[in-house]
N, C-alpha and C positions, 0 to 999 in steps of 0.2 A: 666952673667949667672952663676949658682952658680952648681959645682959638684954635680951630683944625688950621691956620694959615700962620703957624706960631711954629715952626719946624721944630727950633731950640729946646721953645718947652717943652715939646712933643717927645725929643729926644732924650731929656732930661728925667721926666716922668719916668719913660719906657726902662731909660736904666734904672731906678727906682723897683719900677714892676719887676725887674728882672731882678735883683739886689735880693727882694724879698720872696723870689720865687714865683709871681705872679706870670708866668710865663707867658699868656694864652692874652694877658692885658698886652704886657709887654708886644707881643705881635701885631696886637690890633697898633697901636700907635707907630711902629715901625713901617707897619702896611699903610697909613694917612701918612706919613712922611715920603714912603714913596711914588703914592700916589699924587702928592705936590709936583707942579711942574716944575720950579723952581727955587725946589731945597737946595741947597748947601748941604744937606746930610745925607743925602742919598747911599755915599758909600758908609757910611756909620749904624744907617739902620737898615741896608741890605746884613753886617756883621752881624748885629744884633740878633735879625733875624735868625742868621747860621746861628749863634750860640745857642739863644731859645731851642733851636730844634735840637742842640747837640748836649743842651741838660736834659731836654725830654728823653732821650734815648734815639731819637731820630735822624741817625748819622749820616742816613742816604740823602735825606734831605741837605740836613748841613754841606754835605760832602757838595750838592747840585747848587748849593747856594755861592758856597765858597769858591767852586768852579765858574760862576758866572760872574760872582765882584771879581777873580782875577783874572778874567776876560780881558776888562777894560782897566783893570788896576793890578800889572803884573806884580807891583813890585812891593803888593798891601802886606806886611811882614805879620799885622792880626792875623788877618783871610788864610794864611800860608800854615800859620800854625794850627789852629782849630780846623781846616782842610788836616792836616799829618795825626793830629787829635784824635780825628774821626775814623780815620785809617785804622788808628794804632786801635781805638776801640773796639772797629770790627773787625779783628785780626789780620787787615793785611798790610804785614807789618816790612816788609822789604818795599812796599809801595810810601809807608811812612816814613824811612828811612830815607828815601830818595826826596819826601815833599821835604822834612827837616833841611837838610843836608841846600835845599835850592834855596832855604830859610837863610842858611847860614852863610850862606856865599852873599847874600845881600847884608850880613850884621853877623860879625864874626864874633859877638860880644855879648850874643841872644844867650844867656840863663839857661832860661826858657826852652828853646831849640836842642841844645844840645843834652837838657832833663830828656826831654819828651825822644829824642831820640835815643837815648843809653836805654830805654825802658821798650825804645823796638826793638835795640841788637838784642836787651840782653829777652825778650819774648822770643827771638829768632835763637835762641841758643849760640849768644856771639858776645862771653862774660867781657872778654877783656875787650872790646869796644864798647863795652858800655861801660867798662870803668873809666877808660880814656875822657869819653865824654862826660861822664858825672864829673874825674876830676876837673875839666874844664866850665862845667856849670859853677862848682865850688869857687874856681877864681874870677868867675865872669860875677858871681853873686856869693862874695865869703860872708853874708848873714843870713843867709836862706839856709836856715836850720833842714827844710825835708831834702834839701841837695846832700851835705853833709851824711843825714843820715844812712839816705840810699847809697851814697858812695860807701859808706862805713858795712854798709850790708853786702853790697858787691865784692867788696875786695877780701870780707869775710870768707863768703861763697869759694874766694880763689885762693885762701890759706895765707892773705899777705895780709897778716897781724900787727904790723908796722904802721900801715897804713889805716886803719880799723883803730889805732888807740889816735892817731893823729886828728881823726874825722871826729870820734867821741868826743877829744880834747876841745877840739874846736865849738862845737853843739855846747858840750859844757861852759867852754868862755861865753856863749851868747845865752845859754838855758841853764844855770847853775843847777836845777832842780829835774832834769831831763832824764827821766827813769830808762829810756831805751837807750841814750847814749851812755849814761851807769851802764848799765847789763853788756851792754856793746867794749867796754873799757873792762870790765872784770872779767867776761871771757877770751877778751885779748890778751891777758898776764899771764 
């Protein structure tokens, strides 16, 4: 049994419990962490907390959690995304576009950010800003295969088949066996 006055371990665990989907564990350790006077992880398992609720399905929460760590931690670029996350899950998606976009003026370098936002424009009916963006996910992160692909889908959508065999190519140099970047590459020819 692990010391309630053990923050580390506490927090350690909880990622654990969350790792393996134990969510409702994960909570409880995150909630002694922040009931410590004197953690050091306060802002790590308030996040925690927002992810938990935002696997559960529970975005409003996430959303209330994420709003209150960037209270006092404007500039927590986690807090900012899973905040845009939860947006984008519950459909409002011009609001996630704005939380991304505040992402990226802090880390103009974010993957991540610029994924999650090409998948607001293009839910908003806005294809070629979300190719824009996927292609710049692809250069912020050229091994992240499901960047590649969704770009390779996108630019499909838009008839720029030039762009679609480059994306595949690319999938393929890191996935040689990558059945959707095939099919993505033979209906580009």
């Amino acid at each position: 049994k692990l010391n309630a006055e053990n923050d580390k371990a506490l927090l350690d665990r909880a990622a654990c419990y969350y790792a393996t989907r134990s969510y409702q564990l994960a909570m409880a350790d995150y909630q002694t962490i922040l009931a410590l006077k004197k953690s050091a992880y306060g802002k790590e398992a308030m996040l925690g907390q927002a992810l938990c609720h935002y696997s559960l399905g529970q975005y409003g929460l996430a959303i209330h959690q994420c709003r209150e760590l960037l209270k006092s931690n404007p500039k927590y670029l986690k807090a900012i995304e899973v905040l845009a996350n939860c947006q984008l899950r519950q459909g409002s998606y011009l609001d996630a576009v704005d939380t991304y976009t505040s992402g990226l003026r802090l880390d103009h370098d974010a993957g991540g950010l610029y994924f999650g936002r090409s998948s607001a424009y293009f839910k908003n009916k806005m294809p070629e800003k979300a190719l824009a963006d996927l292609q710049k996910a692809t250069q912020c992160s050229p091994s992240n295969i499901e960047y590649h692909l969704k770009c390779a889908t996108v630019a499909k959508t838009l008839g720029k088949n030039d762009l679609v065999k480059a994306e595949a190519e690319s999938v393929l140099k890191l996935s040689k066996d990558n059945k959707e970047a095939a099919a993505l590459l033979q209906g580009a020819n």
